[in-house]
PyMOL Python script that loads the backbone (N, CA, C, O; Angstrom):
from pymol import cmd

cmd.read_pdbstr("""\
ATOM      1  N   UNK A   1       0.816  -1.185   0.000  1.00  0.00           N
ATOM      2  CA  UNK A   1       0.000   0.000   0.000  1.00  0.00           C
ATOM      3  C   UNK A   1       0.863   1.252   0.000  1.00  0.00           C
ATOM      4  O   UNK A   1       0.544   2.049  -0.882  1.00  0.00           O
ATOM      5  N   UNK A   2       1.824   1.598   0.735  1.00  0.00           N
ATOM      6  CA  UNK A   2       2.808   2.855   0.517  1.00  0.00           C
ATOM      7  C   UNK A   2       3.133   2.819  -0.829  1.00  0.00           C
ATOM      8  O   UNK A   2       2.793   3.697  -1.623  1.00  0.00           O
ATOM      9  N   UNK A   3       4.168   1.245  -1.286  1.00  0.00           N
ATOM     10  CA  UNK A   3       4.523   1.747  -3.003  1.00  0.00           C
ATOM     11  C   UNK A   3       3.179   2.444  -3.888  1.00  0.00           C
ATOM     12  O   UNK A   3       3.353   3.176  -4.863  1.00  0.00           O
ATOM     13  N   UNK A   4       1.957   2.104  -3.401  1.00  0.00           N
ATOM     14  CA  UNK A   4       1.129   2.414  -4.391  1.00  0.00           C
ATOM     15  C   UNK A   4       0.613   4.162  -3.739  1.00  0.00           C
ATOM     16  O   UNK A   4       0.519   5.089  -4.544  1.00  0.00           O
ATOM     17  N   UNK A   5       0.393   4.327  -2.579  1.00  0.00           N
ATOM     18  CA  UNK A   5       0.100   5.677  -2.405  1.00  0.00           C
ATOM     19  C   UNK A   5       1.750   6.773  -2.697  1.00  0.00           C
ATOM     20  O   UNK A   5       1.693   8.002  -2.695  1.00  0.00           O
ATOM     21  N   UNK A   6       3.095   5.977  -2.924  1.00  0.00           N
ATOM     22  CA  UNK A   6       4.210   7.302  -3.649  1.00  0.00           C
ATOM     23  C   UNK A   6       3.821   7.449  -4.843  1.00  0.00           C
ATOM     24  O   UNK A   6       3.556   8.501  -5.425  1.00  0.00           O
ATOM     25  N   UNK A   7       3.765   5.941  -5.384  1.00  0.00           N
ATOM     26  CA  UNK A   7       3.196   5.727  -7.110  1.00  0.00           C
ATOM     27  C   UNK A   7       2.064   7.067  -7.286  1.00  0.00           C
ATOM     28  O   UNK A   7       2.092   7.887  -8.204  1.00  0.00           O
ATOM     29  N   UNK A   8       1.245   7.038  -6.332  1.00  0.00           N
ATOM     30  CA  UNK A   8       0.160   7.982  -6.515  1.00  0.00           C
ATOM     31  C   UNK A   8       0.287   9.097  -6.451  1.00  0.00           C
ATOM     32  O   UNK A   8      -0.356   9.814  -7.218  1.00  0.00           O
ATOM     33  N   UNK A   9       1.110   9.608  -5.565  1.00  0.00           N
ATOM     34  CA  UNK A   9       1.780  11.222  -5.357  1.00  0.00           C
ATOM     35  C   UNK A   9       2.403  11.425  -6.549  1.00  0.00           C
ATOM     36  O   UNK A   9       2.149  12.379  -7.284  1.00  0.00           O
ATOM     37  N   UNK A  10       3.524  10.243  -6.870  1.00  0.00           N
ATOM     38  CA  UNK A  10       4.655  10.994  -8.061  1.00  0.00           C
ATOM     39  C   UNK A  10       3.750  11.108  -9.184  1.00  0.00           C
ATOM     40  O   UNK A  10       3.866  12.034  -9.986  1.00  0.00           O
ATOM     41  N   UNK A  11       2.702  10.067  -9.306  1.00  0.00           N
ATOM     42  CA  UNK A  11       1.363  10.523 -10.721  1.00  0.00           C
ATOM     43  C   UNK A  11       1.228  12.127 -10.606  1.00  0.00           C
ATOM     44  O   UNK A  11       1.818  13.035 -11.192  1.00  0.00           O
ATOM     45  N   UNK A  12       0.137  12.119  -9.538  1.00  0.00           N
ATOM     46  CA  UNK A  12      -0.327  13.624  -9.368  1.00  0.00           C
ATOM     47  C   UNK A  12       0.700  14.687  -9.439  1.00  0.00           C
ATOM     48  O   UNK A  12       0.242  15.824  -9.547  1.00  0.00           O
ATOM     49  N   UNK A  13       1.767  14.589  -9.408  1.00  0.00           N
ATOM     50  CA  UNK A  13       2.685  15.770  -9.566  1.00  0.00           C
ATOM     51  C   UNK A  13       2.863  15.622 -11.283  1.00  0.00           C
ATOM     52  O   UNK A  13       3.263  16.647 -11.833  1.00  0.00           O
ATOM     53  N   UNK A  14       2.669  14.753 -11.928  1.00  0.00           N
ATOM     54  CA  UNK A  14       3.236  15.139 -13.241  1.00  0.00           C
ATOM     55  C   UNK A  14       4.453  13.682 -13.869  1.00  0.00           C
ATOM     56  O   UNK A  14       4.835  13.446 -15.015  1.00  0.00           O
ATOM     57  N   UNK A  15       4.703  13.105 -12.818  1.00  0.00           N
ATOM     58  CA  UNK A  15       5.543  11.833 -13.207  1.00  0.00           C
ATOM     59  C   UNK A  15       5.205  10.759 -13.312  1.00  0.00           C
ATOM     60  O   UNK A  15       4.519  10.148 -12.493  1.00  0.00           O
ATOM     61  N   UNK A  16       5.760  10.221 -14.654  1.00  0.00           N
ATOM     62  CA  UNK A  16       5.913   8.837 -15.023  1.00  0.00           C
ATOM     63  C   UNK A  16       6.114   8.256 -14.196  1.00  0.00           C
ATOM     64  O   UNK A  16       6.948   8.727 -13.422  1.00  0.00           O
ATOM     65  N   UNK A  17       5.348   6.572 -13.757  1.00  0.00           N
ATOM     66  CA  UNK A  17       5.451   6.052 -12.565  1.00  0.00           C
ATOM     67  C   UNK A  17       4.945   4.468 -13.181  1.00  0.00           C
ATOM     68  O   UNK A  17       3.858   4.248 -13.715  1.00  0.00           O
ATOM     69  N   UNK A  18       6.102   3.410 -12.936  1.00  0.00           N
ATOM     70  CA  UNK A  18       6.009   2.216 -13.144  1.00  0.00           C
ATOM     71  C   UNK A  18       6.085   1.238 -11.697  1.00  0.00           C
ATOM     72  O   UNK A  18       7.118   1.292 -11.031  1.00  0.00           O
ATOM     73  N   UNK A  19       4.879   0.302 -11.230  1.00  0.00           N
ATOM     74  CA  UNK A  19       5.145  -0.021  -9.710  1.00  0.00           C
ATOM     75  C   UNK A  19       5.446  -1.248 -10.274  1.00  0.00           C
ATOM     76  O   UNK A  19       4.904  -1.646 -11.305  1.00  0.00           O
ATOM     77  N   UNK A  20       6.249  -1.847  -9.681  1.00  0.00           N
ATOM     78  CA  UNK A  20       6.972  -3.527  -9.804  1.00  0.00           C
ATOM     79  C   UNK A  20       6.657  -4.205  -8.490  1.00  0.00           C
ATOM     80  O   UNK A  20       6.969  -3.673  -7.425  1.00  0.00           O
ATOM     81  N   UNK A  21       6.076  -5.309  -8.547  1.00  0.00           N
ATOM     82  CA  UNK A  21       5.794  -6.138  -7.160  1.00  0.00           C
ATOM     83  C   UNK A  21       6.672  -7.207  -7.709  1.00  0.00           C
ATOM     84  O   UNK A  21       6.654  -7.606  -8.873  1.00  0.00           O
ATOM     85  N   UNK A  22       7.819  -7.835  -6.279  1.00  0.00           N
ATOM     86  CA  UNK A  22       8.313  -8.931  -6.680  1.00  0.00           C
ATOM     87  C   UNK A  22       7.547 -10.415  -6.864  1.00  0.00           C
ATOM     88  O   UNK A  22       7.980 -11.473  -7.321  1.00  0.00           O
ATOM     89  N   UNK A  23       6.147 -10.036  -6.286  1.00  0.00           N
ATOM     90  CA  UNK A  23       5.533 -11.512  -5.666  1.00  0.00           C
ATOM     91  C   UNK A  23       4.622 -11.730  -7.342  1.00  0.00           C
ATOM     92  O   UNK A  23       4.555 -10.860  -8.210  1.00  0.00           O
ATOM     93  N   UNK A  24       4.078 -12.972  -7.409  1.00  0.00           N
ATOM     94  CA  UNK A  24       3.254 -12.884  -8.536  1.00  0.00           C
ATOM     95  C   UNK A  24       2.220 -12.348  -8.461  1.00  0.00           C
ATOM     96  O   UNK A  24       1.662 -12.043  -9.515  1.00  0.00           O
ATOM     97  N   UNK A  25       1.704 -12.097  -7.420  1.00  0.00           N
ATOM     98  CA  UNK A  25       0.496 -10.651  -7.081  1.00  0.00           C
ATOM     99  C   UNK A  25       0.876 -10.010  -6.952  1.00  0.00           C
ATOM    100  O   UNK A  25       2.101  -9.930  -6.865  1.00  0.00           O
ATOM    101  N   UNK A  26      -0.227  -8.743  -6.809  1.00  0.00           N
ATOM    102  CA  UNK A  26       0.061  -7.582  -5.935  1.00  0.00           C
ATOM    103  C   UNK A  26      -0.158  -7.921  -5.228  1.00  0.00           C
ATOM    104  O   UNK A  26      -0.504  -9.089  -5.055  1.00  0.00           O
ATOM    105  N   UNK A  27      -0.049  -6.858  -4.239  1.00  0.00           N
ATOM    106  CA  UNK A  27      -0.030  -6.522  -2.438  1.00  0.00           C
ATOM    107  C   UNK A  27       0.451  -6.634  -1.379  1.00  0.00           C
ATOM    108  O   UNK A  27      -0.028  -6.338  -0.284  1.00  0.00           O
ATOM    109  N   UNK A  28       1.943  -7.294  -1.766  1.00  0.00           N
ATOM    110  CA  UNK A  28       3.038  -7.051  -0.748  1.00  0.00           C
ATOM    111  C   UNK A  28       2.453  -7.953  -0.247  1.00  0.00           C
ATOM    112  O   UNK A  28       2.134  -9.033  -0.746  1.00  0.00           O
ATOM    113  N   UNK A  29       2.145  -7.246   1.560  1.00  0.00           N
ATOM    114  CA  UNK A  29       2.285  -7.945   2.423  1.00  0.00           C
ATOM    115  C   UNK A  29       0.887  -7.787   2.879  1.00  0.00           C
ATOM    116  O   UNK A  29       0.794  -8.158   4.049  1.00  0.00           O
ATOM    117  N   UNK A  30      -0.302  -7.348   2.358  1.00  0.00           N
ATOM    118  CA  UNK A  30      -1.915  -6.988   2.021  1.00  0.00           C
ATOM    119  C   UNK A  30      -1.861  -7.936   1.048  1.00  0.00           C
ATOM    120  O   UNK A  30      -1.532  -7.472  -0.044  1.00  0.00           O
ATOM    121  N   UNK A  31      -2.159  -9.585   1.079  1.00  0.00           N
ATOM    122  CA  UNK A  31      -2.348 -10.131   0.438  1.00  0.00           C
ATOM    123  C   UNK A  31      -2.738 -11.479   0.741  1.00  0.00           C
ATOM    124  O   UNK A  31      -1.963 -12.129   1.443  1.00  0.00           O
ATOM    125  N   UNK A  32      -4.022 -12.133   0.254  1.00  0.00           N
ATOM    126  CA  UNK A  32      -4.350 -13.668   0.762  1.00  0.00           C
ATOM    127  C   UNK A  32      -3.840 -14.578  -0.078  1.00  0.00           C
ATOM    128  O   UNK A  32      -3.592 -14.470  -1.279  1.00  0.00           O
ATOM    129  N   UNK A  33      -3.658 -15.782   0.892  1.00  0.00           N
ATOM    130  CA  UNK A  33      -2.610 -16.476   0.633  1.00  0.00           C
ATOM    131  C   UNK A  33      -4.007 -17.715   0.380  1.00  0.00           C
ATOM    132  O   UNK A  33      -5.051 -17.836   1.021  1.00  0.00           O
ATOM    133  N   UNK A  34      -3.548 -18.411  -0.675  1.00  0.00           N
ATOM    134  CA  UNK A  34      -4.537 -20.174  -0.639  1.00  0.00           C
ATOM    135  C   UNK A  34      -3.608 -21.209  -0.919  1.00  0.00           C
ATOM    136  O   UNK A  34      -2.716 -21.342  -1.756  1.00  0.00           O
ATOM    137  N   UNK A  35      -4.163 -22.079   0.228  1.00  0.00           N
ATOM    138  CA  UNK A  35      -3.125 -23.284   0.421  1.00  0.00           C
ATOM    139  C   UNK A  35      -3.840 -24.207   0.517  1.00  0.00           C
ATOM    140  O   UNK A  35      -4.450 -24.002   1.567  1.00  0.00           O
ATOM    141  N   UNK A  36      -4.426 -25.793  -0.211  1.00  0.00           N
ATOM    142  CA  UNK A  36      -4.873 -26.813   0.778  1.00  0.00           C
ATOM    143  C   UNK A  36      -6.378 -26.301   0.851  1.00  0.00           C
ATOM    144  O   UNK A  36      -7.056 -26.555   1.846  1.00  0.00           O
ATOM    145  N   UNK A  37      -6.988 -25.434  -0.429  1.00  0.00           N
ATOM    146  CA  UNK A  37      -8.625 -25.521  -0.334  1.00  0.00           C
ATOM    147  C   UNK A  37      -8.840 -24.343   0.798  1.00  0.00           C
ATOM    148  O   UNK A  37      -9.965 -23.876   0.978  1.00  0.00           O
ATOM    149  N   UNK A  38      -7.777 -23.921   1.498  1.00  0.00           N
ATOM    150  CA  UNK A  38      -8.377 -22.634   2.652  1.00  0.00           C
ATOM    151  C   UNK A  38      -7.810 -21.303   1.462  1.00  0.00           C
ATOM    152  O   UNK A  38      -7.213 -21.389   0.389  1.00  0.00           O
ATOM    153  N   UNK A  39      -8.290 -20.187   2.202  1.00  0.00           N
ATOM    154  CA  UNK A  39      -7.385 -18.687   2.001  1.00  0.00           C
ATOM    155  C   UNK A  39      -7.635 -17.861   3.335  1.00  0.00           C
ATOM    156  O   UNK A  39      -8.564 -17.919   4.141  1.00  0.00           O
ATOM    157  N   UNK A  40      -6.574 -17.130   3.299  1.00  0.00           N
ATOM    158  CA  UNK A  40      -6.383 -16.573   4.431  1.00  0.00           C
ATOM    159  C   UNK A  40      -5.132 -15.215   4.053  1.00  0.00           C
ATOM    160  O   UNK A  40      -4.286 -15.110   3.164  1.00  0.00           O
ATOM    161  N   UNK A  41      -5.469 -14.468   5.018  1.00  0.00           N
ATOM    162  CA  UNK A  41      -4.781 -12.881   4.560  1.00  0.00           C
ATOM    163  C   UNK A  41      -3.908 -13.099   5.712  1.00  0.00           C
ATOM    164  O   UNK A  41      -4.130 -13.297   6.907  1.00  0.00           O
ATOM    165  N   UNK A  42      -2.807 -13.001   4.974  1.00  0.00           N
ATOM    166  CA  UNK A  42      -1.369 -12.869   5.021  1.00  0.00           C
ATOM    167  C   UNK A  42      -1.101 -11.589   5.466  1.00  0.00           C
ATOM    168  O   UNK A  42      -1.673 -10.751   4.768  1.00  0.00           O
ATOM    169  N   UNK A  43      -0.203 -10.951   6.700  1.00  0.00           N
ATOM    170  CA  UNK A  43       0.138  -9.794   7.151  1.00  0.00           C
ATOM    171  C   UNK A  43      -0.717  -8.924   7.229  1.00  0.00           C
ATOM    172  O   UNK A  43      -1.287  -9.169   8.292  1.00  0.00           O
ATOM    173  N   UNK A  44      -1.257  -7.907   6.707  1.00  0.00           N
ATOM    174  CA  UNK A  44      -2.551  -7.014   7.624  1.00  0.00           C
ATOM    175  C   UNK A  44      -3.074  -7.586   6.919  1.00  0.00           C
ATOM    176  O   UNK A  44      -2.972  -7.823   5.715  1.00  0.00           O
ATOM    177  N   UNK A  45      -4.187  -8.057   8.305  1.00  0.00           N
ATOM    178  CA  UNK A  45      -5.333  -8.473   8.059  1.00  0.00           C
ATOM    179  C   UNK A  45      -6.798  -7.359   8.039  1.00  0.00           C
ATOM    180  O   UNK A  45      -7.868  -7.431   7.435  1.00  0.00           O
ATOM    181  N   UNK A  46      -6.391  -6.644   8.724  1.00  0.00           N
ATOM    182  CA  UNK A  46      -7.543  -5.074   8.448  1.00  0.00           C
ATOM    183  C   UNK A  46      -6.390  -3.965   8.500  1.00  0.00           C
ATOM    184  O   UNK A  46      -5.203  -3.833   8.798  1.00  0.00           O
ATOM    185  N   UNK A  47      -7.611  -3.175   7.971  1.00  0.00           N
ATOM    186  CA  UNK A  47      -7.078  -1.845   8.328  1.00  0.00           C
ATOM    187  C   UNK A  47      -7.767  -0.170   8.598  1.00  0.00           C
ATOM    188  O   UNK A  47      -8.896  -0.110   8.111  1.00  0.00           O
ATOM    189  N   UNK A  48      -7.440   0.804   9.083  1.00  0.00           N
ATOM    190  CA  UNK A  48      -7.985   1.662   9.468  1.00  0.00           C
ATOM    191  C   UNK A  48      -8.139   3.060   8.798  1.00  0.00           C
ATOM    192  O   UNK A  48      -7.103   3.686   8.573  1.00  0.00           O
ATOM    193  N   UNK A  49      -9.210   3.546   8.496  1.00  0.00           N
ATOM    194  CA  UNK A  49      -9.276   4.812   7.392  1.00  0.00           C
ATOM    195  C   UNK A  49      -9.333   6.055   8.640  1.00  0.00           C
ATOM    196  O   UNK A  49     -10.204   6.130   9.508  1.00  0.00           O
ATOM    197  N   UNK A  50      -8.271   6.898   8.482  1.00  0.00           N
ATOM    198  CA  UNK A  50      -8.673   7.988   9.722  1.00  0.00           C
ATOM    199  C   UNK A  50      -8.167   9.619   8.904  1.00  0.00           C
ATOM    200  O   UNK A  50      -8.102  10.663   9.553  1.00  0.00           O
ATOM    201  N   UNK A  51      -7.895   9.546   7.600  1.00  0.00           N
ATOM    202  CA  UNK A  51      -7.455  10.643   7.104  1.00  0.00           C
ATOM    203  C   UNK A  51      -8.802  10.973   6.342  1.00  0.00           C
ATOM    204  O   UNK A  51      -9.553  10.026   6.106  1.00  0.00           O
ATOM    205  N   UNK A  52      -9.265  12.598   5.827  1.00  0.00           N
ATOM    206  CA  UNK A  52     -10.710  12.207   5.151  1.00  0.00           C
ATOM    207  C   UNK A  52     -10.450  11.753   3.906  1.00  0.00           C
ATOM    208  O   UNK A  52     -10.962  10.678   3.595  1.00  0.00           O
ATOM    209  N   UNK A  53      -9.721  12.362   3.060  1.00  0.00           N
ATOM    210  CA  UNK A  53      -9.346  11.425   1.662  1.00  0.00           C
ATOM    211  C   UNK A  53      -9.246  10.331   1.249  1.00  0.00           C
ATOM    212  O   UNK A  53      -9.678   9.807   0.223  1.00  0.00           O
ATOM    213  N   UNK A  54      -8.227   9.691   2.665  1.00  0.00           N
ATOM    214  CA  UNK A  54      -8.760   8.071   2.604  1.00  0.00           C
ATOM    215  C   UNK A  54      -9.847   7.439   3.019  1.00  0.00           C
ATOM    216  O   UNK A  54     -10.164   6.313   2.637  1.00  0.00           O
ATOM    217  N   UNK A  55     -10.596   8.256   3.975  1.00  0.00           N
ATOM    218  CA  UNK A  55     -12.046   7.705   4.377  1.00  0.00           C
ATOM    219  C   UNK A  55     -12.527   7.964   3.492  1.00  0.00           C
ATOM    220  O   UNK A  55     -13.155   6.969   3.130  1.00  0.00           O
ATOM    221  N   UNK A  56     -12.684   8.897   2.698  1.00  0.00           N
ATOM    222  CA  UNK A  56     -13.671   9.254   1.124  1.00  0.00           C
ATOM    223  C   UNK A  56     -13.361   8.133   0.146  1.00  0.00           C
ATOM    224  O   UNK A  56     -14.295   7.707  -0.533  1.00  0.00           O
ATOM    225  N   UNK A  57     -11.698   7.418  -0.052  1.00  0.00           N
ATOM    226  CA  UNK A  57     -11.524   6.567  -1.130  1.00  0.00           C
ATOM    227  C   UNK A  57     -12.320   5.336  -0.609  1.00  0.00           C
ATOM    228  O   UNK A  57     -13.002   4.712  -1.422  1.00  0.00           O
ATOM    229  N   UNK A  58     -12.277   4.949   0.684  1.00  0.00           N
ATOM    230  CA  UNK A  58     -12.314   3.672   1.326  1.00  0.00           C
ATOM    231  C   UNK A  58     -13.929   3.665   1.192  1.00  0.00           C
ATOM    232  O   UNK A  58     -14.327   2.601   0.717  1.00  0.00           O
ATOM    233  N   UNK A  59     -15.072   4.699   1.530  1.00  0.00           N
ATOM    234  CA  UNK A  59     -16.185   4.414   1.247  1.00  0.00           C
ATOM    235  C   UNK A  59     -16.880   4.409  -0.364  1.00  0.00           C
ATOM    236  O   UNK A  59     -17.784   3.689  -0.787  1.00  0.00           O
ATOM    237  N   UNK A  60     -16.013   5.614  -1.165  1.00  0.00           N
ATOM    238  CA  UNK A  60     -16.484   4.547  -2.192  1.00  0.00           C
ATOM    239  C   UNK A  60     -15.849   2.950  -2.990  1.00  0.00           C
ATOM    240  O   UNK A  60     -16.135   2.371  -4.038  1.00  0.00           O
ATOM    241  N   UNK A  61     -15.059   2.725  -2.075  1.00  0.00           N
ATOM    242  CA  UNK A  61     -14.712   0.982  -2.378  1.00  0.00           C
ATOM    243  C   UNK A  61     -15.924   0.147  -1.987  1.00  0.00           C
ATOM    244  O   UNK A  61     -16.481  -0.755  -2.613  1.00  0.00           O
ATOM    245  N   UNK A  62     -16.245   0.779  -0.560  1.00  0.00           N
ATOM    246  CA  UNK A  62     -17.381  -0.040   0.207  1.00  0.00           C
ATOM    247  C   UNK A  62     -18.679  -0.176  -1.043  1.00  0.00           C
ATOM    248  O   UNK A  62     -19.313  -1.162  -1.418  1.00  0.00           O
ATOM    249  N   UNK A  63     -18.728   1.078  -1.411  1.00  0.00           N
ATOM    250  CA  UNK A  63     -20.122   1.009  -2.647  1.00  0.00           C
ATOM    251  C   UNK A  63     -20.193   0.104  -3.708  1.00  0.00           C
ATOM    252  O   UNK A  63     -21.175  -0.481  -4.163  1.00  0.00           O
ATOM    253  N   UNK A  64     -18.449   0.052  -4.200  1.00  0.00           N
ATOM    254  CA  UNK A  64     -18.320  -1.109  -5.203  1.00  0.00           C
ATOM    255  C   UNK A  64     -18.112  -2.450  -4.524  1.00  0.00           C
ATOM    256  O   UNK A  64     -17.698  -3.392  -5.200  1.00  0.00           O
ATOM    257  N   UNK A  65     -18.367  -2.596  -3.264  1.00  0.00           N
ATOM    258  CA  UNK A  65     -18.389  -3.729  -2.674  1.00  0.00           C
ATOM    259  C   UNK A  65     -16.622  -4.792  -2.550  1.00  0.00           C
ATOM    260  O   UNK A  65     -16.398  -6.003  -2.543  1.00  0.00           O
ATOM    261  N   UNK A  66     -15.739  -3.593  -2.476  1.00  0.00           N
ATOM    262  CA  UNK A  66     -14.000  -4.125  -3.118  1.00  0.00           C
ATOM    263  C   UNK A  66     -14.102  -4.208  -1.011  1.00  0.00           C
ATOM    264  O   UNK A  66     -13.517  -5.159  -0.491  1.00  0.00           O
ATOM    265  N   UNK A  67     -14.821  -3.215  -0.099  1.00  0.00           N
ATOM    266  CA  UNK A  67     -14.040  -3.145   1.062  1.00  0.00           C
ATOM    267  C   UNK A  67     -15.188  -3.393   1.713  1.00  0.00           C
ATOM    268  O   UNK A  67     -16.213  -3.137   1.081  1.00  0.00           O
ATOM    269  N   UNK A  68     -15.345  -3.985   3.218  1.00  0.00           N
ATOM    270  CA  UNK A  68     -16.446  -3.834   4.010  1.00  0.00           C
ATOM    271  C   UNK A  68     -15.994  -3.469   5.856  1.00  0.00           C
ATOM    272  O   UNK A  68     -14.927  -3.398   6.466  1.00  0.00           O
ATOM    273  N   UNK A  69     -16.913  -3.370   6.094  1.00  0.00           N
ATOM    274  CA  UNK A  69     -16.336  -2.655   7.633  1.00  0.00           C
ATOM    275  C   UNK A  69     -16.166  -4.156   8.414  1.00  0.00           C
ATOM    276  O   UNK A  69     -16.798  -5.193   8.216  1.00  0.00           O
ATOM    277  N   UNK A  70     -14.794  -3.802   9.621  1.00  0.00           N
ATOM    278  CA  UNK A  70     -14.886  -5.162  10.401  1.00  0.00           C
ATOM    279  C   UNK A  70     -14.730  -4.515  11.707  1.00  0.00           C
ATOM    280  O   UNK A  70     -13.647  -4.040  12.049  1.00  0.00           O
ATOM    281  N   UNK A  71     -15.961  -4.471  12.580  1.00  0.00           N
ATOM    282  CA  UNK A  71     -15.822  -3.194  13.751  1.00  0.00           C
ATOM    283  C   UNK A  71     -15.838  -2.137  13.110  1.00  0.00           C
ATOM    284  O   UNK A  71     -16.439  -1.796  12.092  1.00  0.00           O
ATOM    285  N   UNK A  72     -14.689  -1.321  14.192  1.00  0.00           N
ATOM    286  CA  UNK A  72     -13.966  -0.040  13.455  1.00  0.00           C
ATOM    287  C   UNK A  72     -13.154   0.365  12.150  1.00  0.00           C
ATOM    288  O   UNK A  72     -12.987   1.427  11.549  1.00  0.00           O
ATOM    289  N   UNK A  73     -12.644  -1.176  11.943  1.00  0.00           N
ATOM    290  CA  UNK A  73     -11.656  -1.368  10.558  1.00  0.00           C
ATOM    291  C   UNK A  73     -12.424  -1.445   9.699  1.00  0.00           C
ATOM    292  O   UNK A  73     -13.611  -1.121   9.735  1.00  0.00           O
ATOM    293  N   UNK A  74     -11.543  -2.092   8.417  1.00  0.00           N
ATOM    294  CA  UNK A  74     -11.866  -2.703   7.278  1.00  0.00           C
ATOM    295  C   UNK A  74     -11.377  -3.328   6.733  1.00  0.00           C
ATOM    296  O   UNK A  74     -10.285  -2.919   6.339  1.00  0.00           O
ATOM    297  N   UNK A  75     -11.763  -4.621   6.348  1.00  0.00           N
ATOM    298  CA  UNK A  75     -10.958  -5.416   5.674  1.00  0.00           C
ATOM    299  C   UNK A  75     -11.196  -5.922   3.875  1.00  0.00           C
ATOM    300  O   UNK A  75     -12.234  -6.566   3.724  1.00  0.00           O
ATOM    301  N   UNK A  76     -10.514  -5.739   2.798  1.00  0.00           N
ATOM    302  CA  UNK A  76     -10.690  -6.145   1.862  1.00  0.00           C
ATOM    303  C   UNK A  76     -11.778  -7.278   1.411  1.00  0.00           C
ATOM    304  O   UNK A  76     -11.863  -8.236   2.179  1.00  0.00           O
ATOM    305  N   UNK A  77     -12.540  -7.283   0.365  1.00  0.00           N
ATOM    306  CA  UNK A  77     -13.773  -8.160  -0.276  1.00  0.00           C
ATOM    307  C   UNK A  77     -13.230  -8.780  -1.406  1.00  0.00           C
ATOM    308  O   UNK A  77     -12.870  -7.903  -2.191  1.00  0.00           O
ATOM    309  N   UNK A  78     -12.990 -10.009  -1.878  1.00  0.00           N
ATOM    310  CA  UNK A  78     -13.283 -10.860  -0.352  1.00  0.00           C
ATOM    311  C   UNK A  78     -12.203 -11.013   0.158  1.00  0.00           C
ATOM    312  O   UNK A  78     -12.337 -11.230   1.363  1.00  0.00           O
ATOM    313  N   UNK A  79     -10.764 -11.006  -0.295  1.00  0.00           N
ATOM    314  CA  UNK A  79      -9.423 -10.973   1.201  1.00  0.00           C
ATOM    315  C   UNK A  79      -8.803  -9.495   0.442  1.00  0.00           C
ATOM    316  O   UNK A  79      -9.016  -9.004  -0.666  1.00  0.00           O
ATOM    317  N   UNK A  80      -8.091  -9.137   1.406  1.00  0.00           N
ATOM    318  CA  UNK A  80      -6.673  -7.967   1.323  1.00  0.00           C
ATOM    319  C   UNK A  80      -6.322  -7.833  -0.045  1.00  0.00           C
ATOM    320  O   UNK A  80      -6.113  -6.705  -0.493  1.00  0.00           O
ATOM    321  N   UNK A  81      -6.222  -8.944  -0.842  1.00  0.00           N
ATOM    322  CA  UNK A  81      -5.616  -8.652  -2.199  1.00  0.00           C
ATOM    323  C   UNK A  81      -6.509  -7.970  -2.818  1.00  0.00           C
ATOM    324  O   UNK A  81      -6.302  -7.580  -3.967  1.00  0.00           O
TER     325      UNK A  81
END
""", "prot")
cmd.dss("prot")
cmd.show_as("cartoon", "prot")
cmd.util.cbc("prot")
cmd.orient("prot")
């Protein structure tokens, strides 16, 4: 999530911006893992919107149904990836 919110800054300023993930997904370490018929999210498992920009991006994810609330958090639909 950081490589992709600099990726996002150096956009908005005006720069060319190529993101490379080493894994065969995205999402670093925001990412579910399937092993053996289960899946399960690998390293954050939720997370917390407390800036308004990101609370503004994060609810319209919720609308497209990509994020849903868990408590206070949120966790990716249907895992992190």
């Amino acid at each position: 999530m950081a490589g992709l919110a600099a990726a996002r800054r150096l956009s908005d300023a005006g720069r060319l911006v190529t993101v490379f993930d080493k894994s065969r997904g995205l999402g670093g370490r925001m990412a579910t893992r399937r092993a053996g018929g289960f899946r399960f999210d690998h390293g954050a498992q939720y997370f917390t919107a407390r800036g308004p920009r990101f609370v503004a991006l994060v609810e319209s994810l919720m609308v497209g149904g990509l994020v849903a609330r868990w408590g206070e958090d949120h966790v990716g639909v249907p895992g992190m990836s």
